[in-house]
DOTOR-701307 format. One record per atom (N, C-alpha, C): residue number from 1; residue in one letter; atom name; x, y, z. Coordinates in steps of 0.2 Angstrom, whole numbers, plus 5000, padded with zeros to 4 digits. Layout:
N
 lumti vose zafi   xx   yy   zz
   NUM    a   CA    X    Y    Z
...
END
This chain:
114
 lumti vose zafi   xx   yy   zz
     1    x    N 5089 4954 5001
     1    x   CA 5093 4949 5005
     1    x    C 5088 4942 5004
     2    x    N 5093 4937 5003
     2    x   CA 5088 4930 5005
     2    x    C 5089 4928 5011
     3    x    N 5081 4931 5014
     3    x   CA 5079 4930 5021
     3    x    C 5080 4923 5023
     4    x    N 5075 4919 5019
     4    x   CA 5075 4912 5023
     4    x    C 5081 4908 5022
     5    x    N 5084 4908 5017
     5    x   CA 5093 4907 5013
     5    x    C 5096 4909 5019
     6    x    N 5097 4915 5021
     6    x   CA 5101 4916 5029
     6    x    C 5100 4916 5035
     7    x    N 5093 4913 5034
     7    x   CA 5091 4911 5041
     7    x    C 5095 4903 5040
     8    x    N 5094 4900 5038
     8    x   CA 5098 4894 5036
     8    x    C 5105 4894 5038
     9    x    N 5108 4897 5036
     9    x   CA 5114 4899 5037
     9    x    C 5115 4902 5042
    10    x    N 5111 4907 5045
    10    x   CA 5112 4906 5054
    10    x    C 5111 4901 5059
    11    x    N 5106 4899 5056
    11    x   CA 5105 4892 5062
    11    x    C 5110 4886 5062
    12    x    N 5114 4887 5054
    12    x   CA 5120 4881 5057
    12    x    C 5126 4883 5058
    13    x    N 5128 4890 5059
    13    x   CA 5134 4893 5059
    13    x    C 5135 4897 5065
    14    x    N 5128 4900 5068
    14    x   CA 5127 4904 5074
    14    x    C 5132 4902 5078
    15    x    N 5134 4896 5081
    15    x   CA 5137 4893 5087
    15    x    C 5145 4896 5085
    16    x    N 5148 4897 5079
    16    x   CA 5153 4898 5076
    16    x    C 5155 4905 5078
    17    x    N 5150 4911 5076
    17    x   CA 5153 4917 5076
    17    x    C 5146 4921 5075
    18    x    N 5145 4926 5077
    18    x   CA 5140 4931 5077
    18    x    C 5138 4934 5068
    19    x    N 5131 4934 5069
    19    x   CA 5128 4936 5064
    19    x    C 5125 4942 5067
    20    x    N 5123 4946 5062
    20    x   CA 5117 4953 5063
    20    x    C 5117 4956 5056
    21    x    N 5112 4956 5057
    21    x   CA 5109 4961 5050
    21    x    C 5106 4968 5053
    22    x    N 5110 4973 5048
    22    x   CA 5109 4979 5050
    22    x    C 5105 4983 5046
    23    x    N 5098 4985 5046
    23    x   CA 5094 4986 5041
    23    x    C 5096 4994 5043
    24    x    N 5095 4997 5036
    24    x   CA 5097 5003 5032
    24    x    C 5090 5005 5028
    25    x    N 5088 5002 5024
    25    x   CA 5083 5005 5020
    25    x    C 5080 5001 5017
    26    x    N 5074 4998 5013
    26    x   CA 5070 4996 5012
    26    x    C 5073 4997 5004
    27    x    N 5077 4992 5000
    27    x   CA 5078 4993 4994
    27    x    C 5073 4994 4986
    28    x    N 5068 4989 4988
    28    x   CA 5062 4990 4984
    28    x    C 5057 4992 4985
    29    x    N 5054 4998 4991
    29    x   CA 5050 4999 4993
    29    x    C 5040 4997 4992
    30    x    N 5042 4997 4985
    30    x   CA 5036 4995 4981
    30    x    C 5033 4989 4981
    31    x    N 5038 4983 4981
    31    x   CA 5040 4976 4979
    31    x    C 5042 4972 4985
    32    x    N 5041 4965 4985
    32    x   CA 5041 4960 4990
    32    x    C 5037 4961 4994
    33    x    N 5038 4959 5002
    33    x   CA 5032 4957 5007
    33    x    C 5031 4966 5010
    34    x    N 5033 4970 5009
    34    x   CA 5030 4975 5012
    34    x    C 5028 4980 5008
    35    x    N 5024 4982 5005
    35    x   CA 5018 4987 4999
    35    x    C 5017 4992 5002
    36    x    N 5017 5000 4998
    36    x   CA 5014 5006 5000
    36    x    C 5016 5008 5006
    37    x    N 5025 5006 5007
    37    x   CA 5029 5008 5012
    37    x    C 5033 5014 5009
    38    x    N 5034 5022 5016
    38    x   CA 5039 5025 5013
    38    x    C 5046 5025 5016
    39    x    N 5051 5026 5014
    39    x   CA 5057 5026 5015
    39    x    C 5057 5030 5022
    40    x    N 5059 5028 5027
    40    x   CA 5059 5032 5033
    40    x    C 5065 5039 5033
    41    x    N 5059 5041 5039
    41    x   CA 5065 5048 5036
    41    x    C 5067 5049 5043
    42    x    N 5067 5046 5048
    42    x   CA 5070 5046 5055
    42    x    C 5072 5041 5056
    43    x    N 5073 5039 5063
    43    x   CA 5076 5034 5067
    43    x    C 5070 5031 5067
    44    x    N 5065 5033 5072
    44    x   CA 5059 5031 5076
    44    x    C 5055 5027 5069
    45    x    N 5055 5030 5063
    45    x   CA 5051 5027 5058
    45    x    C 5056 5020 5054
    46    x    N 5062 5022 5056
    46    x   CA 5066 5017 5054
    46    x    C 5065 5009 5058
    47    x    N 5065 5011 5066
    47    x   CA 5065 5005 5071
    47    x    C 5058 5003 5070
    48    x    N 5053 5008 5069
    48    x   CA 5047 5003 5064
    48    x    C 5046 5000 5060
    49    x    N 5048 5002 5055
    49    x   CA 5050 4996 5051
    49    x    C 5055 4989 5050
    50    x    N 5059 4992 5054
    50    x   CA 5065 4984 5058
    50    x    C 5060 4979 5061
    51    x    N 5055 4981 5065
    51    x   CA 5052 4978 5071
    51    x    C 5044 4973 5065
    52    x    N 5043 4979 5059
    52    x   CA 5038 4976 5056
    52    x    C 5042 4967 5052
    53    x    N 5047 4970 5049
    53    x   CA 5051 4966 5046
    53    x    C 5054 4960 5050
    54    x    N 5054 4960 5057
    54    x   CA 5054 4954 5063
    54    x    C 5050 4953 5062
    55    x    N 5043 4955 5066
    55    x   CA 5040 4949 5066
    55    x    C 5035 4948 5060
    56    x    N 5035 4952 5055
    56    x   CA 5031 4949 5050
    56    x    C 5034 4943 5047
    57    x    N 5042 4940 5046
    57    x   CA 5046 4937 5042
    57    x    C 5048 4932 5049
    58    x    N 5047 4934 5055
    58    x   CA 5048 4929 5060
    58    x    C 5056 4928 5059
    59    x    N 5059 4933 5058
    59    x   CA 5065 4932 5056
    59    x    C 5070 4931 5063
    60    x    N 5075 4927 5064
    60    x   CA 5080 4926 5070
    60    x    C 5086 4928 5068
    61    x    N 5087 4932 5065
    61    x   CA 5096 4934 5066
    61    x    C 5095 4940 5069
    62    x    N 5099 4941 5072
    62    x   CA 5100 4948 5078
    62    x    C 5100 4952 5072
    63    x    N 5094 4958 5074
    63    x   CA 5095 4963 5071
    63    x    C 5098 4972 5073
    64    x    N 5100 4973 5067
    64    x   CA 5103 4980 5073
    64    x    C 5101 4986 5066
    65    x    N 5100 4993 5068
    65    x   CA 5096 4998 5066
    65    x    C 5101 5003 5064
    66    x    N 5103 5006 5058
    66    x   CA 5106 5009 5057
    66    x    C 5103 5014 5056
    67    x    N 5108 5023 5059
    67    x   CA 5104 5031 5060
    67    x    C 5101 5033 5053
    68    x    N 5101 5034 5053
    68    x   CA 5095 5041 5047
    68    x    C 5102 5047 5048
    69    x    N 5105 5050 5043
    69    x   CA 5107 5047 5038
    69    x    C 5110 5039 5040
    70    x    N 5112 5036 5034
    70    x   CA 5114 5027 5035
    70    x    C 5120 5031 5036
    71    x    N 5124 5031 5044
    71    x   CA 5132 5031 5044
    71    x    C 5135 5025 5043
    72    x    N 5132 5019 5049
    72    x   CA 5137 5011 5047
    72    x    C 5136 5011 5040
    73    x    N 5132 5010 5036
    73    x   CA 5129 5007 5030
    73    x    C 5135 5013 5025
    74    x    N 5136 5017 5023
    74    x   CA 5140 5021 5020
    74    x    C 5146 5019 5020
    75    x    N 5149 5017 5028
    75    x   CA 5155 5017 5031
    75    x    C 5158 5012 5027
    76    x    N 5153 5006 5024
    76    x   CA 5154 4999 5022
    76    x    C 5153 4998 5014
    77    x    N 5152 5003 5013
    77    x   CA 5149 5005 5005
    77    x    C 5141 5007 5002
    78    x    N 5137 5007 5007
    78    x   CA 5131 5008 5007
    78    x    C 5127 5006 5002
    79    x    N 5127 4998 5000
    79    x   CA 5123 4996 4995
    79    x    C 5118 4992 4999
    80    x    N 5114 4992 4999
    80    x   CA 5107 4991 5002
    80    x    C 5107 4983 5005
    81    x    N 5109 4976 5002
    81    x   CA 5111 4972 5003
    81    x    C 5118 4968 5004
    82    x    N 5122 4972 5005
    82    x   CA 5128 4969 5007
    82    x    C 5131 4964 5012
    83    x    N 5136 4962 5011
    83    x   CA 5138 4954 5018
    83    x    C 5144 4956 5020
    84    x    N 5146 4954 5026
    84    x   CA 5153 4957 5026
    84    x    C 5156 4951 5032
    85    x    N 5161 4947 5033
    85    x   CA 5163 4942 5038
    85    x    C 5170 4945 5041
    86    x    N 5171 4946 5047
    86    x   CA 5175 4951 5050
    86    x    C 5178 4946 5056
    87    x    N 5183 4944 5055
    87    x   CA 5187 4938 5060
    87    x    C 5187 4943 5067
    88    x    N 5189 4938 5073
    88    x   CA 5189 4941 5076
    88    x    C 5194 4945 5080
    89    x    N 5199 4946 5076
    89    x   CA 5203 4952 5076
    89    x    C 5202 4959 5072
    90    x    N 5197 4957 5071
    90    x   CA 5194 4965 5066
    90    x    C 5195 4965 5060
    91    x    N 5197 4960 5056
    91    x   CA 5200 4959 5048
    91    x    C 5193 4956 5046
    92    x    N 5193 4961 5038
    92    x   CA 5187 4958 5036
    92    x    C 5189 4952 5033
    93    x    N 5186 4945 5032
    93    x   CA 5189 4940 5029
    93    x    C 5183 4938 5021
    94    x    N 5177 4941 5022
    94    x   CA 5174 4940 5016
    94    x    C 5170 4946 5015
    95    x    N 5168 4949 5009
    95    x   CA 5164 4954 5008
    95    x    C 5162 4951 5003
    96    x    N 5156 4954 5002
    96    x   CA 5151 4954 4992
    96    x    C 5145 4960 4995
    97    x    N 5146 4962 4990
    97    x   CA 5139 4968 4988
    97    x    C 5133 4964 4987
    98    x    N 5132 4959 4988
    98    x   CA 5125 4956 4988
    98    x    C 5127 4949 4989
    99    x    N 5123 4949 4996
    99    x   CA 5122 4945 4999
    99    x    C 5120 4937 4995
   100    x    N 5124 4932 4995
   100    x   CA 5122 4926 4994
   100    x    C 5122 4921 4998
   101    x    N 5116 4916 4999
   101    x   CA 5115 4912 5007
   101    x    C 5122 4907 5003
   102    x    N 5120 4904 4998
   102    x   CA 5125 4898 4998
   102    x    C 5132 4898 4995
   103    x    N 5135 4906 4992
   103    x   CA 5140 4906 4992
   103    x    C 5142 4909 5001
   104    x    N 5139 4912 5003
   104    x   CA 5140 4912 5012
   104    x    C 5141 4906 5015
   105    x    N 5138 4902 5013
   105    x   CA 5138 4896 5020
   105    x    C 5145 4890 5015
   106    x    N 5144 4894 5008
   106    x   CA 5152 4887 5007
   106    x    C 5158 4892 5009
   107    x    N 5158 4897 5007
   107    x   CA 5165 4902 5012
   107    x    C 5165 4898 5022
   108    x    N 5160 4898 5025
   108    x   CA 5161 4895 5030
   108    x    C 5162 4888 5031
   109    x    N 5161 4885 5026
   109    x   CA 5161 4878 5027
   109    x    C 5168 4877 5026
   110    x    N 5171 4881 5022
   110    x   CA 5180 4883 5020
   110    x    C 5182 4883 5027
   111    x    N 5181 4891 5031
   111    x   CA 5182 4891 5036
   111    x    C 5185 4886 5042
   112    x    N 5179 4884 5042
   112    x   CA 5179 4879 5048
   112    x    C 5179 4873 5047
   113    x    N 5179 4872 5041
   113    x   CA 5182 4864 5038
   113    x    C 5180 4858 5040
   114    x    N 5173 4863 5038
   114    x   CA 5166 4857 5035
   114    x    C 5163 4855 5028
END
């Protein structure tokens, strides 16, 4: 995911509709900010790694922990970084299997007709 890309895009959108990121698994384990990390095989070692990924990235969108197996993350196709915008009558209105901060934030500027 582009972290700092969607932290951007939380801070001018927040006020509009809820964000979260729901961390699932560690897609490159070997690669980016976290090294000689293994794929958690519980809960407890999952919420470890959510909590290192907070504060080492100082990240601000709410985050939320999906179980060991990944059930939300399966339920929605279980691609490692995926985005999903769900109106709020429960209709999805945007999906992509890989997250993009600025195709995300021009879908919302559509939205709300900025």
């Amino acid at each position: 995911m582009q972290l700092a890309s969607m932290e951007n895009v939380y801070k001018k959108w927040k006020e509009k509709l809820g964000f979260f990121v729901i961390y699932q698994i560690e897609p490159h384990p070997e690669q980016g900010i976290f090294k000689n990390i293994q794929q958690p095989k519980n809960l407890q070692e999952r919420i470890s790694l959510a909590r290192k990924l907070k504060n080492e990235t100082k990240m601000q969108i709410p985050l939320l922990i999906d179980e060991v197996p990944r059930k939300v993350s399966k339920l929605y196709g279980g691609a490692p970084n995926m985005i999903y915008i769900i109106d709020p009558q429960g209709k999805v209105i945007y999906h992509n299997r890989w997250t993009d901060a600025k195709e995300v934030d021009e879908f919302l500027g559509k939205i709300f007709n900025r």
